[in-house]
C-alpha positions in Angstrom: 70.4 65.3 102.3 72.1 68.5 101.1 70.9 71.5 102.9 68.9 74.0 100.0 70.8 77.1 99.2 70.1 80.1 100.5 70.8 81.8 97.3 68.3 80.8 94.2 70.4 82.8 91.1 74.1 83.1 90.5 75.5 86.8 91.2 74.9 89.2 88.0 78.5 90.8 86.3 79.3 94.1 87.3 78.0 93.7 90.3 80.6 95.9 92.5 78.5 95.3 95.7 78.9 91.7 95.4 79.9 90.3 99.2 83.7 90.9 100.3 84.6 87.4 99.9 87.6 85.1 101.2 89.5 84.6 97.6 89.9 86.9 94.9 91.9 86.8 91.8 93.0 90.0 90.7 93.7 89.2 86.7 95.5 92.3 84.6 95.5 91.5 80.8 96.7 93.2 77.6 95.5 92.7 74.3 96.9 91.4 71.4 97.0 93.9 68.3 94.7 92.8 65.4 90.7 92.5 65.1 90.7 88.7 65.6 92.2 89.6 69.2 89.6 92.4 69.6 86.6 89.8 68.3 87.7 87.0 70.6 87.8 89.0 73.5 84.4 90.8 72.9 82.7 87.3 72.6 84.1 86.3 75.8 83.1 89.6 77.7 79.6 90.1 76.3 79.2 86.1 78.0 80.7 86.8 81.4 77.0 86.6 82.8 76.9 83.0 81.1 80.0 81.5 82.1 79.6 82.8 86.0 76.3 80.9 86.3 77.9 77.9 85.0 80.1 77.6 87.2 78.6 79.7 90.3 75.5 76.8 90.5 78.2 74.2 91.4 77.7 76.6 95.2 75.5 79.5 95.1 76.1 80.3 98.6 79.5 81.1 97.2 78.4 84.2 95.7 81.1 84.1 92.9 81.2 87.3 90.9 83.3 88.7 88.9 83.5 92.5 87.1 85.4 93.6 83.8 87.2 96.5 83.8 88.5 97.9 80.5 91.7 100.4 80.1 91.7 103.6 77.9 94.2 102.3 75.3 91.3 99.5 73.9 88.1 101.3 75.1 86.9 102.7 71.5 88.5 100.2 69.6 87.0 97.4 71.6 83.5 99.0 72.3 83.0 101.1 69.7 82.0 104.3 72.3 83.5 107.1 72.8 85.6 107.0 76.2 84.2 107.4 80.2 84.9 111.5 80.9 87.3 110.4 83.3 89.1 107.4 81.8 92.8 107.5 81.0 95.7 105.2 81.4 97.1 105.9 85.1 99.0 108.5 85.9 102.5 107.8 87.8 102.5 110.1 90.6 105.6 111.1 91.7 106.7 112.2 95.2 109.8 113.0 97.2 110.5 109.9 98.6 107.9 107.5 96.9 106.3 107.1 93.2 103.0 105.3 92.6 104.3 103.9 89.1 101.8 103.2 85.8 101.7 100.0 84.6 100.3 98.0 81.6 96.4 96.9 81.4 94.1 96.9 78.8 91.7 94.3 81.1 90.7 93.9 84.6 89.2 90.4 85.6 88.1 90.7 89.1 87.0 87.4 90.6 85.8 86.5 93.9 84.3 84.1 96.1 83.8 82.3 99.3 85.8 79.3 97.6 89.2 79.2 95.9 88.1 76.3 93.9 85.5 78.7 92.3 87.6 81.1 91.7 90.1 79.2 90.1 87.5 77.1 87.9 86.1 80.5 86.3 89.9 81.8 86.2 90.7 78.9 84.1 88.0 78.5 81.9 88.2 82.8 81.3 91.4 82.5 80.2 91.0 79.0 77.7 88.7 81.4 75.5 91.0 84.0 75.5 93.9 82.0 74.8 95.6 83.6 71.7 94.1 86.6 72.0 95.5 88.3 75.4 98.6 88.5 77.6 99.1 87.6 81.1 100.8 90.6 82.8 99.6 90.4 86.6 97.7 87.5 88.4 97.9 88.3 92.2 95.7 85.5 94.5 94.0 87.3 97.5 92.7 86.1 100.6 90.6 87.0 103.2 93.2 87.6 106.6 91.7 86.8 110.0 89.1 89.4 110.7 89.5 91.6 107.7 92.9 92.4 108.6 95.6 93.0 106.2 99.1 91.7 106.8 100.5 94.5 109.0 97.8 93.8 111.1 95.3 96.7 110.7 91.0 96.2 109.7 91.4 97.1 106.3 88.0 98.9 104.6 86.2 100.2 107.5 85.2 103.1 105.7 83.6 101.8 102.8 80.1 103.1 101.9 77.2 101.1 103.1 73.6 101.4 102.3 72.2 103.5 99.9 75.8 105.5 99.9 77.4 102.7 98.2 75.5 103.2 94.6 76.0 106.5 95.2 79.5 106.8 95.7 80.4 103.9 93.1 78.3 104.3 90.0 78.4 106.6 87.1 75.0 108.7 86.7 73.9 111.6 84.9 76.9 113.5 84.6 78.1 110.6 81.9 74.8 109.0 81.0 76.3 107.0 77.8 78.1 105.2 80.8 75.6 105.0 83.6 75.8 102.0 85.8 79.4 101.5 85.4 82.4 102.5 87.6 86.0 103.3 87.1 88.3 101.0 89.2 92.1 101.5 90.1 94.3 98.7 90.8 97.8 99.1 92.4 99.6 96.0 93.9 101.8 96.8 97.1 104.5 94.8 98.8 105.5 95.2 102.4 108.9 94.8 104.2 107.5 92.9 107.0 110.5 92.6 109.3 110.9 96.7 108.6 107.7 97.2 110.1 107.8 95.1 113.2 110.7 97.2 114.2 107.9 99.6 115.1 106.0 99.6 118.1 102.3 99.6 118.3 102.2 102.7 119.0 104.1 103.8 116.3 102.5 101.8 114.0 99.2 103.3 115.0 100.1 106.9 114.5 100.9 106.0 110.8 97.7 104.3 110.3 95.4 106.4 112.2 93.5 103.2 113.8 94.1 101.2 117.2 95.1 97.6 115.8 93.5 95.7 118.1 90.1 97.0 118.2 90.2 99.7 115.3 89.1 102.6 116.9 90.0 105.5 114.7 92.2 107.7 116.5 91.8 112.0 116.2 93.6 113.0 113.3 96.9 115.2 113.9 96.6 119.3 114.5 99.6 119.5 112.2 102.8 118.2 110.4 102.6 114.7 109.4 99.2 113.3 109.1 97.8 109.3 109.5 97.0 107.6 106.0 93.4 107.4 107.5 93.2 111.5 107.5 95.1 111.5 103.9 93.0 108.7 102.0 89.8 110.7 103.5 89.0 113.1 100.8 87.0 115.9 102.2 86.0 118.9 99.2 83.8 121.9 100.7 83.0 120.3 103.5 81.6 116.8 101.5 83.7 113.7 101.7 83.7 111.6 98.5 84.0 107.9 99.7 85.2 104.9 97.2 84.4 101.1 97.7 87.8 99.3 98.5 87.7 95.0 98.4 91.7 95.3 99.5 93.3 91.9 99.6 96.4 90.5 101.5 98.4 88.2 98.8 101.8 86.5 99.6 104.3 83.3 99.7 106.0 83.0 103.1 108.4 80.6 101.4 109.6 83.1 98.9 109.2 86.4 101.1 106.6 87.8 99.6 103.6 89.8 101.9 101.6 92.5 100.4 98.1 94.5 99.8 96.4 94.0 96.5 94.4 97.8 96.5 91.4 97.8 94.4 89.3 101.1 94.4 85.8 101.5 92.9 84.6 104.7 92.5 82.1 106.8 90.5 84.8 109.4 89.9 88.2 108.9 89.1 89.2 111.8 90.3 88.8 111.1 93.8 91.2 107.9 93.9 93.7 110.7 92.2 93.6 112.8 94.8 93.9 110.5 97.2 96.9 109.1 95.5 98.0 112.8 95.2 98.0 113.0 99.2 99.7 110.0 99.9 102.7 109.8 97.8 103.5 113.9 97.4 102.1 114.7 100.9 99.3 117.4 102.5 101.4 119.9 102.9 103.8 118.8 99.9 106.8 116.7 101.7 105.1 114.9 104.3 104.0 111.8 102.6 102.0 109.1 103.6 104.3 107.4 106.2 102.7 103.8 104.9 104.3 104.2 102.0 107.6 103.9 104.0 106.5 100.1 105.0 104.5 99.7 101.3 106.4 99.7 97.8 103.7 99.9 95.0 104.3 97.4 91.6 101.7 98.2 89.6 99.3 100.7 89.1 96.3 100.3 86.1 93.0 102.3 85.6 90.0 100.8 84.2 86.3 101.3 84.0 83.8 98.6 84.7 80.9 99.0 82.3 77.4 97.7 83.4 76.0 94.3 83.0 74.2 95.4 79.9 77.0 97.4 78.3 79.4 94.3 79.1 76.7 91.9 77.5 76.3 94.3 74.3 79.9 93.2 73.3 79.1 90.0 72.4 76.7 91.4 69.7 79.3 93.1 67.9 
């Protein structure tokens, strides 16, 4: 007999405290010019609760999920509503030594699971109705990398938000009440010269990360000059620190060379993942950048927001 699930309804859209999971797609679309392209994708969008359940009941104890994210070029054209406040395409930010670049994306598909096979059905079948009316400019597959770890060998996401903190730090409120509920997400896609960085010693790698690797203790931040990229992705403004929700992946092909960090950022303010940005790449003080960045060469970079369930379900009615 199969055991009963533990889980009696599929995971709702937009939910962006959905479990970390072991797969994730990370889907980046544009979208074609014209107002069939705009219709078809609508339709699609305002049933993204409908076609998760279908295929989420095949294992609820999966806990597929998958959020929409939608870029500033479509927003009013394919909503209708004025933009977020904070929505814009992203903004290259350009250092002394590294530039986090801007790349295209009108769509973010964000899919995740405990299975591949899940995520791969719902891939699939997401992109058969939107065949014709979309374009395929990033699909990264991430997995889930020992004990959380990304590929250099670091806990990646201990300081996400837990609790009651999570809404909090996540989802729009009053300050935008046309767009409650929702959050704007930041994607960038990184890729790491892995022999590069085992030059290092442990040591060394520590002091750039901030963390012990084996047992990620966080380690006291630096009095001056260069600081770890766990003091300069902390964002700290009269005396409150602004946390984001991260669901980083590691992604790769060992046969063709590839390892890297697919960074995905929730956040109820854009502003914050900007800063953040800000401090890494052009440094705190200016000129001492993130030293990661020496061992991580972004690819992408795309800013979205992730209406709520009932906004996203709205779509479909025109």
């Amino acid at each position: 007999m199969t055991p009963a699930s533990s889980r009696r309804v599929p995971i709702e859209p937009q939910t962006v405290d959905a479990p970390l999971s072991d797969c994730a797609v990370f889907l980046v679309l544009t979208i074609r010019d014209g107002e069939a392209s705009l219709d078809t994708v609508r339709s699609v969008l305002g049933d993204l609760g409908g076609l998760v359940a279908n295929v989420g009941f095949r294992d609820l104890d999966a806990s597929l999920s998958c959020i929409a994210g939608i870029g500033a070029r479509v927003w009013t054209p394919l909503t209708g509503q004025p933009l977020p406040k904070e929505l814009h395409p992203f903004r290259p930010v350009v250092g002394a030594h590294h530039t986090a670049v801007s790349t295209p994306g009108d769509l973010l598909l964000h899919i995740r699971a405990s299975r591949r096979d899940l995520v791969f059905e719902l891939e699939r079948q997401l992109l058969d109705l939107l065949a014709g009316a979309v374009d395929v400019v990033d699909e990264t597959v991430g997995f889930r990398y020992f004990d959380a770890r990304d590929l250099l060998g670091f806990v990646d996401g201990t300081a996400n938000p837990v609790g009651a903190a999570l809404p909090e730090a996540t989802l729009v409120g009053d300050e935008d009440p046309a767009h409650a509920g929702g959050s704007y997400v930041v994607v960038q896609k990184y890729t790491h010269p892995l022999q590069s960085w085992r030059t290092l010693t442990a040591e060394q790698q520590e002091a750039i990360i901030g963390r012990t690797k084996a047992d990620n203790i966080e380690l006291d931040d630096a009095a001056d000059g260069q600081k770890s990229h766990k003091t300069l992705s902390t964002i700290v403004v009269d005396g409150v620190e602004h946390d984001i929700l991260r669901d980083n992946m590691p992604f790769g092909s060992p046969g063709s060379g590839e390892f890297g960090t697919y960074f995905i950022g929730y956040s109820r303010r854009l502003w914050v993942i900007e800063k953040m940005l800000e401090r890494m790449f052009i440094g705190d003080p200016p000129g001492l950048h993130d030293r990661l960045l020496d061992f991580s060469v972004p690819q992408t970079g795309s800013t979205f927001f992730a209406p709520s369930a009932t906004a996203l379900e709205a779509l479909g009615d025109g």
